[in-house]
PyMOL CGO cylinders between C-alpha atoms (Angstrom):
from pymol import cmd
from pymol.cgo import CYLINDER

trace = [
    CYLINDER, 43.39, 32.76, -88.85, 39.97, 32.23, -88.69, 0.3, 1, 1, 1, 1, 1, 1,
    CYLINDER, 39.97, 32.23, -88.69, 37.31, 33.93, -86.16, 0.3, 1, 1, 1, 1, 1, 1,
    CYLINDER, 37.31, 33.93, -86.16, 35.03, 30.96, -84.86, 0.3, 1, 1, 1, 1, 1, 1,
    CYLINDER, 35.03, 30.96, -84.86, 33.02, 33.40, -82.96, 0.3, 1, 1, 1, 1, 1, 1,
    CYLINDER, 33.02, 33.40, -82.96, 31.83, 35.50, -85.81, 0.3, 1, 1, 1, 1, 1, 1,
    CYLINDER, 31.83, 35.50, -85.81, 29.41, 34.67, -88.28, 0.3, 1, 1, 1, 1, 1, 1,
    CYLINDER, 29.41, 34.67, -88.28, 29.44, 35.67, -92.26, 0.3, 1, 1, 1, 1, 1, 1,
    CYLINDER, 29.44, 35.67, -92.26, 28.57, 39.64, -91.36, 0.3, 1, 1, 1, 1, 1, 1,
    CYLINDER, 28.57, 39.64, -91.36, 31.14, 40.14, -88.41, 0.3, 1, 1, 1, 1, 1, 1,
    CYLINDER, 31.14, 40.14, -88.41, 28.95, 40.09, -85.76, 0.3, 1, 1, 1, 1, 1, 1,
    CYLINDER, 28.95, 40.09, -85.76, 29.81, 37.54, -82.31, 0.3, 1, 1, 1, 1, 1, 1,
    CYLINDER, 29.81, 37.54, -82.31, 28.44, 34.15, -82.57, 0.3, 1, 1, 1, 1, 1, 1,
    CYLINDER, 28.44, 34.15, -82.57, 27.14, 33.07, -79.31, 0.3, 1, 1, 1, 1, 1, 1,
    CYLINDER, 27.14, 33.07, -79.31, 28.58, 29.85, -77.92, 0.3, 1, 1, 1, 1, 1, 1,
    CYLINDER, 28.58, 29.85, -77.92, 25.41, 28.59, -76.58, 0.3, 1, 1, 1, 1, 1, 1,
    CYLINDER, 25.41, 28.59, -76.58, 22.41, 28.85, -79.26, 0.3, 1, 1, 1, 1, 1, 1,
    CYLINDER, 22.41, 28.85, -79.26, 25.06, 29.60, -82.18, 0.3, 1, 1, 1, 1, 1, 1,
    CYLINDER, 25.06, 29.60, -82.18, 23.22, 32.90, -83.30, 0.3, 1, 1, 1, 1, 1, 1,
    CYLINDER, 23.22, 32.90, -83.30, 24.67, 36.64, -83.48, 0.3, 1, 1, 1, 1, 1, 1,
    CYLINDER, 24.67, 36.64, -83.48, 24.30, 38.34, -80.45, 0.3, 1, 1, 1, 1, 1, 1,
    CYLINDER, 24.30, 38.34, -80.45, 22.84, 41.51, -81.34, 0.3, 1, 1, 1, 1, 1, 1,
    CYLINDER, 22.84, 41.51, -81.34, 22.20, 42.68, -77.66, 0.3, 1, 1, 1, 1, 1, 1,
    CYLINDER, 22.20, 42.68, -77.66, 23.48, 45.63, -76.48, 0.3, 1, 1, 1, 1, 1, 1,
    CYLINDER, 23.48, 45.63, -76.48, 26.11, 43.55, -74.08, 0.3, 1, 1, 1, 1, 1, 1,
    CYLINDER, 26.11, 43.55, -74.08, 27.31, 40.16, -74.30, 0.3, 1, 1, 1, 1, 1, 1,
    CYLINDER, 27.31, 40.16, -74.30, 28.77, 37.67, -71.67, 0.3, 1, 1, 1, 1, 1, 1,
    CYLINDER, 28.77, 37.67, -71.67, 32.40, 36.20, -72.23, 0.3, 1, 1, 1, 1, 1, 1,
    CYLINDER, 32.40, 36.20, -72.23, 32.42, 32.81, -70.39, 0.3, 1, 1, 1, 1, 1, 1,
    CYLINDER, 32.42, 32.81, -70.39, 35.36, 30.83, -70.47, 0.3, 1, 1, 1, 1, 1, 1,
    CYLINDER, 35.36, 30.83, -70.47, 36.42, 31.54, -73.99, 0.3, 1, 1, 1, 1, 1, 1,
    CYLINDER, 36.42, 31.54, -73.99, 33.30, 32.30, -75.60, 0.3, 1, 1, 1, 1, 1, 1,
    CYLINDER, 33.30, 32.30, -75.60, 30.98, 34.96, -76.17, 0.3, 1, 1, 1, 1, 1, 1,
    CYLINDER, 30.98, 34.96, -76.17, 26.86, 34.08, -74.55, 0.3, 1, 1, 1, 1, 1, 1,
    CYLINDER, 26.86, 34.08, -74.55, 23.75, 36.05, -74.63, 0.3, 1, 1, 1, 1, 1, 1,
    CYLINDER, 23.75, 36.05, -74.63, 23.00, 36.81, -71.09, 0.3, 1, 1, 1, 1, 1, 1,
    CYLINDER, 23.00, 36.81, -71.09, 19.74, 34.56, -71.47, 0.3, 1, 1, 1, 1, 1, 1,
    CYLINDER, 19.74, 34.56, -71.47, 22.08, 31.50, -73.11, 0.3, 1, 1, 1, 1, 1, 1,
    CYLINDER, 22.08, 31.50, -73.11, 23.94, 30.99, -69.93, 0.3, 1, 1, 1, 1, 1, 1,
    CYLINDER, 23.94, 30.99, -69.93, 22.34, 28.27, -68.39, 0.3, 1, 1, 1, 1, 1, 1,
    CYLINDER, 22.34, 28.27, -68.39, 23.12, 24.95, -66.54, 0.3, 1, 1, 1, 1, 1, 1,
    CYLINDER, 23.12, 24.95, -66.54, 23.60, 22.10, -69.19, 0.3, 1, 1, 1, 1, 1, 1,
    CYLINDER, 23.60, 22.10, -69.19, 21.85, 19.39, -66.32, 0.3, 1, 1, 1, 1, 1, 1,
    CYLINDER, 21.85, 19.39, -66.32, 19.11, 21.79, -64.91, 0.3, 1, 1, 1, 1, 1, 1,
    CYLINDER, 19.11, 21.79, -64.91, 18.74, 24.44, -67.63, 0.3, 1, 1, 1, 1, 1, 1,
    CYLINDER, 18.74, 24.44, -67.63, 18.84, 26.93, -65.01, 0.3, 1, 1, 1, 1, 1, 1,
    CYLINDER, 18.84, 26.93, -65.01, 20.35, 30.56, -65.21, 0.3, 1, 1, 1, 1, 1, 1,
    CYLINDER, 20.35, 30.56, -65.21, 23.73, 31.11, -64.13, 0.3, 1, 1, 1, 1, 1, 1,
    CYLINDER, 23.73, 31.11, -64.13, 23.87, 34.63, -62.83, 0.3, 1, 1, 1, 1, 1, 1,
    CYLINDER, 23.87, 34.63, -62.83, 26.35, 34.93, -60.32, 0.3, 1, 1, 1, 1, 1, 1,
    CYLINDER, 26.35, 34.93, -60.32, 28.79, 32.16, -61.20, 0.3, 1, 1, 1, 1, 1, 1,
    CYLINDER, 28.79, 32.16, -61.20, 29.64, 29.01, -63.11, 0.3, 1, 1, 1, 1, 1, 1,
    CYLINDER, 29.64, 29.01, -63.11, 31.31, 25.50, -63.40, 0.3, 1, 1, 1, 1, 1, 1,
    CYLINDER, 31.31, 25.50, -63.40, 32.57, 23.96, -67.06, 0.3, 1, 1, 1, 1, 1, 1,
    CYLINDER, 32.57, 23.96, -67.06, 33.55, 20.87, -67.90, 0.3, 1, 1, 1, 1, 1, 1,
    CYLINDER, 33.55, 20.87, -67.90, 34.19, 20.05, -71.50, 0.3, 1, 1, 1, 1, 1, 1,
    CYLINDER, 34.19, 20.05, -71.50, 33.06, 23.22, -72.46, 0.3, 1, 1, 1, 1, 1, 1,
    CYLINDER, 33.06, 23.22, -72.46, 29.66, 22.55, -70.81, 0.3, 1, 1, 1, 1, 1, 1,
    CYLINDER, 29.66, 22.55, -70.81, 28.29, 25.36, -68.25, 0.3, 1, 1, 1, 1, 1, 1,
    CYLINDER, 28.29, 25.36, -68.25, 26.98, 23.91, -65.04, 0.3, 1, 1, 1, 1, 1, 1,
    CYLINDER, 26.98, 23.91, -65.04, 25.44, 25.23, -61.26, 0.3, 1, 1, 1, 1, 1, 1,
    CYLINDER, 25.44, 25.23, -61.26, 27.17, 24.18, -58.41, 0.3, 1, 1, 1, 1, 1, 1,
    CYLINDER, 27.17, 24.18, -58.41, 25.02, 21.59, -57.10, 0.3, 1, 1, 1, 1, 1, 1,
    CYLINDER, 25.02, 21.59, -57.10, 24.84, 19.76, -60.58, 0.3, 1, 1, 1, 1, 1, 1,
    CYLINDER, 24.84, 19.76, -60.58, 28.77, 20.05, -61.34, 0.3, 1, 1, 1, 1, 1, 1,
    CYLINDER, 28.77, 20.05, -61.34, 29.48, 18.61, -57.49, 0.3, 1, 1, 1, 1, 1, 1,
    CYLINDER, 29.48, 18.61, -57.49, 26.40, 15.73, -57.97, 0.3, 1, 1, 1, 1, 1, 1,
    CYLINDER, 26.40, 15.73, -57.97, 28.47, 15.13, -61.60, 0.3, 1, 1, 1, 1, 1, 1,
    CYLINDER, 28.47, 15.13, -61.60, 31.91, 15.47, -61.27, 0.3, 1, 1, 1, 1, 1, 1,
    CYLINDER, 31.91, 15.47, -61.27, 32.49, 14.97, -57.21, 0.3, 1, 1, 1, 1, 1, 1,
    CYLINDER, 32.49, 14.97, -57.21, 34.92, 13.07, -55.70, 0.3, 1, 1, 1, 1, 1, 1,
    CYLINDER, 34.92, 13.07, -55.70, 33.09, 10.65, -53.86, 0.3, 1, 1, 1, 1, 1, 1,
    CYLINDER, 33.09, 10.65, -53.86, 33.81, 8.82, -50.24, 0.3, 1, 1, 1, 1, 1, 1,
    CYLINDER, 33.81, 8.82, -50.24, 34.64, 5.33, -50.40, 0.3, 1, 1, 1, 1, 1, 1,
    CYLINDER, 34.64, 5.33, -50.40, 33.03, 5.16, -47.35, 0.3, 1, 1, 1, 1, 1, 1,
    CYLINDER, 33.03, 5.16, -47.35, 28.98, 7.11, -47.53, 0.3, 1, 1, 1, 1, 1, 1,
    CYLINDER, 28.98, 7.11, -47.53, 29.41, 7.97, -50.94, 0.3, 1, 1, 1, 1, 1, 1,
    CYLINDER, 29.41, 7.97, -50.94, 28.33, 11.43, -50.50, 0.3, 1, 1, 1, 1, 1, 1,
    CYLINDER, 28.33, 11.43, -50.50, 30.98, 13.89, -52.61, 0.3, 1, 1, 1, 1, 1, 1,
    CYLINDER, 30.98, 13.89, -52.61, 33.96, 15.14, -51.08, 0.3, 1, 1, 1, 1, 1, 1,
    CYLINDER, 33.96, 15.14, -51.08, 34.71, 19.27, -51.36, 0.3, 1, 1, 1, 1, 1, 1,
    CYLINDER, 34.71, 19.27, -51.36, 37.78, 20.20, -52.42, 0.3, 1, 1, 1, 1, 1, 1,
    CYLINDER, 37.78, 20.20, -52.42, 37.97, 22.17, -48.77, 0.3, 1, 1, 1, 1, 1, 1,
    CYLINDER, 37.97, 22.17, -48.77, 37.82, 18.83, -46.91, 0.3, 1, 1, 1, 1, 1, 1,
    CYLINDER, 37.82, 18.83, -46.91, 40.53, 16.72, -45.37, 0.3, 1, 1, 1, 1, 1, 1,
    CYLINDER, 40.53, 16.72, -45.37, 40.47, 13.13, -46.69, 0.3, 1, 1, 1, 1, 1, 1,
    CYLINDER, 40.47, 13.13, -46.69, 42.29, 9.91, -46.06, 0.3, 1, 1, 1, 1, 1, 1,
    CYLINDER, 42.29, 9.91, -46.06, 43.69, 7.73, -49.31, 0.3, 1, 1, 1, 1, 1, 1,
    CYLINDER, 43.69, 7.73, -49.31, 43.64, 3.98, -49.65, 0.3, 1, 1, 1, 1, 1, 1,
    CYLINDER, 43.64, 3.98, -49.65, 45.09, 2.73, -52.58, 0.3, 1, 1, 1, 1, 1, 1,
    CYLINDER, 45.09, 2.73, -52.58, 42.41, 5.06, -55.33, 0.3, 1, 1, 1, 1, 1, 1,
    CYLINDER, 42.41, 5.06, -55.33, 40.08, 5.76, -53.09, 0.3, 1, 1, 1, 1, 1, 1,
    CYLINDER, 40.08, 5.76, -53.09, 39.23, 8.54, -50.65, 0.3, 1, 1, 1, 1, 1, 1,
    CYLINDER, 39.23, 8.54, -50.65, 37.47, 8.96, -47.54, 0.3, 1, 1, 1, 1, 1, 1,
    CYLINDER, 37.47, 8.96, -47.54, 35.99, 11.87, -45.35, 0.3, 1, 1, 1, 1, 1, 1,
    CYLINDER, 35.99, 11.87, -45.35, 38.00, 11.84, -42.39, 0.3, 1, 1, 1, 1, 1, 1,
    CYLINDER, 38.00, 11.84, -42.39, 34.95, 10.26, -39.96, 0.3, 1, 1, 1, 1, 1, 1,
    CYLINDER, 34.95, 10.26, -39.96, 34.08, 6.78, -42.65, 0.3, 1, 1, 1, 1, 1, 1,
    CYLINDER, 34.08, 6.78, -42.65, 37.72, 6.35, -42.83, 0.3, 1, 1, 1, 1, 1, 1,
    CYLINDER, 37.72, 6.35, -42.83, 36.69, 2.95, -40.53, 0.3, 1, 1, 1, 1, 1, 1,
    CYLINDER, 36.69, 2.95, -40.53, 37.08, -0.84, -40.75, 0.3, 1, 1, 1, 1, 1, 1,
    CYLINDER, 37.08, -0.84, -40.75, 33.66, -1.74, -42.73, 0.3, 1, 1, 1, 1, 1, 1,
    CYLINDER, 33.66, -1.74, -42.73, 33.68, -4.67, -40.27, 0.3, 1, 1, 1, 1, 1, 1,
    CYLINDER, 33.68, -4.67, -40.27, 34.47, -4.21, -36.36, 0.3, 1, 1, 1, 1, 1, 1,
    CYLINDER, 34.47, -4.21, -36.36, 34.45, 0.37, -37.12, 0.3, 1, 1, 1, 1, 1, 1,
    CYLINDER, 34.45, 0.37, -37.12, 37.40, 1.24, -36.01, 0.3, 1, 1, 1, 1, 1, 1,
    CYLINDER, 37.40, 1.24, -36.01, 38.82, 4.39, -36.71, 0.3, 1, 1, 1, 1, 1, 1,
    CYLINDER, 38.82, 4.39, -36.71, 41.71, 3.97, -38.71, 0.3, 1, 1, 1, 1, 1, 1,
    CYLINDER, 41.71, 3.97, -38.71, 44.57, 6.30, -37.91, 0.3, 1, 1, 1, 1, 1, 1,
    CYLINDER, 44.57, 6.30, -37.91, 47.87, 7.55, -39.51, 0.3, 1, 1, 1, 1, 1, 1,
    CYLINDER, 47.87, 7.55, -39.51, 50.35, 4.75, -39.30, 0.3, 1, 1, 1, 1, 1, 1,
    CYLINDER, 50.35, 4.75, -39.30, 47.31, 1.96, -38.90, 0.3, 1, 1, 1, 1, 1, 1,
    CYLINDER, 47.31, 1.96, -38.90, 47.37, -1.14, -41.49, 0.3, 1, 1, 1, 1, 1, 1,
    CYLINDER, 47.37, -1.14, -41.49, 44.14, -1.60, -43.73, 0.3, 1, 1, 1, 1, 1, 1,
    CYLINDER, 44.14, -1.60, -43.73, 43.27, -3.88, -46.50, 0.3, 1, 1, 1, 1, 1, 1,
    CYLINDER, 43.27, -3.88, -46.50, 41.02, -2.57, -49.39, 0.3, 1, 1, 1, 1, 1, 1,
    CYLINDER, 41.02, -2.57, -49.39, 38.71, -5.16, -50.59, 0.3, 1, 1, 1, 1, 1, 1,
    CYLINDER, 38.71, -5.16, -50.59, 36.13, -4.39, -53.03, 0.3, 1, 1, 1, 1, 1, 1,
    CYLINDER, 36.13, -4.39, -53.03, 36.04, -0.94, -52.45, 0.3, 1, 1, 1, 1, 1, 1,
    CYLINDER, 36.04, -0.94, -52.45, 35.68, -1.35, -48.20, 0.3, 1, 1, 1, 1, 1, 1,
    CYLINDER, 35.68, -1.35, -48.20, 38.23, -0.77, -45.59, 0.3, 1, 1, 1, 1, 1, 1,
    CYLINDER, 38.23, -0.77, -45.59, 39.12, -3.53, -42.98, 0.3, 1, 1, 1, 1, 1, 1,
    CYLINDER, 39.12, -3.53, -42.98, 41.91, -3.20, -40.30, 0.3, 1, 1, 1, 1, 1, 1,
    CYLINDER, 41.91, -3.20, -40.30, 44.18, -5.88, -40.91, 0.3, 1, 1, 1, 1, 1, 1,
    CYLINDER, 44.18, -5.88, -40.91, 44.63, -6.06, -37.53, 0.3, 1, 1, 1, 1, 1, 1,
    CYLINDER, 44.63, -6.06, -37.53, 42.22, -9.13, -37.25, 0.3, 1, 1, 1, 1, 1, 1,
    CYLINDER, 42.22, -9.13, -37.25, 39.21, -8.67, -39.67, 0.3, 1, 1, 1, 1, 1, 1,
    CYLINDER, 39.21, -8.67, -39.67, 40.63, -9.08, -42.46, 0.3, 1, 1, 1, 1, 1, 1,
    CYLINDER, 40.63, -9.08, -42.46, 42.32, -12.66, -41.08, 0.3, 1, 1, 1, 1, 1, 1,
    CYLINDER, 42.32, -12.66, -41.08, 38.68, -13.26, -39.37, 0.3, 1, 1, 1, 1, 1, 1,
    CYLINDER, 38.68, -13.26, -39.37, 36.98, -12.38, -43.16, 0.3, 1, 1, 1, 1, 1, 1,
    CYLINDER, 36.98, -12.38, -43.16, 38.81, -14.67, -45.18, 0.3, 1, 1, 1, 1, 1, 1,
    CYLINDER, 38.81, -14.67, -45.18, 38.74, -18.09, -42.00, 0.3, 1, 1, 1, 1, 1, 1,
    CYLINDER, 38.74, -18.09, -42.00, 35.55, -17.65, -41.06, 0.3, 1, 1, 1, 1, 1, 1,
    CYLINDER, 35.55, -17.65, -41.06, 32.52, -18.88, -42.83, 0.3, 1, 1, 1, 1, 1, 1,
    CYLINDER, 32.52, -18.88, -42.83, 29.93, -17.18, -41.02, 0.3, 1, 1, 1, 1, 1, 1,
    CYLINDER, 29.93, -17.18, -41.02, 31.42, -13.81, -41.73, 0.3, 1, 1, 1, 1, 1, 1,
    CYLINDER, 31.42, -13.81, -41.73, 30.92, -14.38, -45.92, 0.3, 1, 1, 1, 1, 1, 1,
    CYLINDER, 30.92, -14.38, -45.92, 27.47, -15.64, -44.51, 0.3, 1, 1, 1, 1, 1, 1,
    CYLINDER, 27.47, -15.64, -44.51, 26.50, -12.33, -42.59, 0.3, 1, 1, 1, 1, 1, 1,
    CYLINDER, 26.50, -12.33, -42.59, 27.21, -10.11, -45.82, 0.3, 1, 1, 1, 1, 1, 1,
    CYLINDER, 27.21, -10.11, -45.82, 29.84, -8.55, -43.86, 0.3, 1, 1, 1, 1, 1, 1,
    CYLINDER, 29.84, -8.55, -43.86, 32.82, -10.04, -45.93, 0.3, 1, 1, 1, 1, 1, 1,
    CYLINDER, 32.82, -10.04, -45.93, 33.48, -11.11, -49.05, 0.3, 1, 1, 1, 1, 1, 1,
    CYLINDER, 33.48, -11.11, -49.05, 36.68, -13.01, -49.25, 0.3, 1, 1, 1, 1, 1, 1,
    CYLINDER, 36.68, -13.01, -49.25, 38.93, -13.03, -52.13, 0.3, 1, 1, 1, 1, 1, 1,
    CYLINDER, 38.93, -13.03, -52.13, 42.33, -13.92, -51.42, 0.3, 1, 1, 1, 1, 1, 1,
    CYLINDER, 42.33, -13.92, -51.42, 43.49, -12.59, -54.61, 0.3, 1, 1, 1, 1, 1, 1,
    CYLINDER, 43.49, -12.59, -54.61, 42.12, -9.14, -54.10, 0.3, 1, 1, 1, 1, 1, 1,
    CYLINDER, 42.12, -9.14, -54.10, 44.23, -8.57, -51.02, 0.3, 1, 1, 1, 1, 1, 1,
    CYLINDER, 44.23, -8.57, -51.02, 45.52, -4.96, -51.02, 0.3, 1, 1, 1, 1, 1, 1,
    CYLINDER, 45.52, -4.96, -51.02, 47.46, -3.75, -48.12, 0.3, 1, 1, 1, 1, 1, 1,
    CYLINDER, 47.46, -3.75, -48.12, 48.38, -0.27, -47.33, 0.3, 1, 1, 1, 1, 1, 1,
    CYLINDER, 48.38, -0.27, -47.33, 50.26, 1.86, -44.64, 0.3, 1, 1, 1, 1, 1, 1,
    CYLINDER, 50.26, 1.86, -44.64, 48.30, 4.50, -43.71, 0.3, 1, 1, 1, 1, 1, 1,
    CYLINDER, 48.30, 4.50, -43.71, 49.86, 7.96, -44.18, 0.3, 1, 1, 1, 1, 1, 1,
]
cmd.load_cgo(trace, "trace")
């Protein structure tokens, strides 16, 4: 079997810059071997002393992997941590606070109704029904309606 991380004389191969590392100690990240000074964020090029985030065998800071890779609200946007509690509508998530009706918002709670149009929440109590009658809500921006994009879920 062949050693990927050693070059023609035996010595490591660092994953990063793809040179021997000839320093006196070497990092093991994931499953490669780094020179201390190749560990670096792929987005920022910063160092990474204390800790690390990969994805596809890319080294990243925190604040770059979570601006990258987040889950994002379906209601502000902003990136959800893994820590948080959430509410699901059909693929998307919401912090617990935008989980509301994008038109009259109203908090929608466990057991509620909601339609997902477009990527926004409405109660289906009446704004959804109000949304797709009345012309002056498509007017106000408020509502797009789309019969055929009518999604409704139970909320659990």
């Amino acid at each position: 079997m062949c050693d990927l991380t050693a070059g023609a004389d035996g010595r490591s191969l660092c994953t990063g810059c793809h040179r021997p590392i000839t320093d006196r100690y070497l990092l093991r990240v994931t499953d490669g071997l780094w020179h201390e000074r190749c560990v670096r964020c792929t987005a920022c090029g910063d160092a990474l002393r204390d800790r690390c985030f990969t994805r596809d065998r890319k080294l990243y800071c925190r604040r770059d992997y979570t601006d990258l890779f987040a889950v994002r609200c379906g209601g502000c946007g902003e990136a959800i941590s893994p820590a948080e509690l959430v509410m699901h509508a059909g693929a998307s998530v919401f912090h617990l606070l935008c989980f509301t009706c994008s038109v009259c918002s109203s908090r929608l709670q466990t057991g509620d109704c909601c339609v997902l149009r477009d990527g926004r929440l409405l109660c289906s109590r009446e704004d959804y029904h109000q949304c797709l009658t009345s012309p002056s809500s498509s007017d106000s921006g408020k509502c797009h309606p789309n019969p055929a994009a009518r999604f409704v879920y139970n909320v659990t």
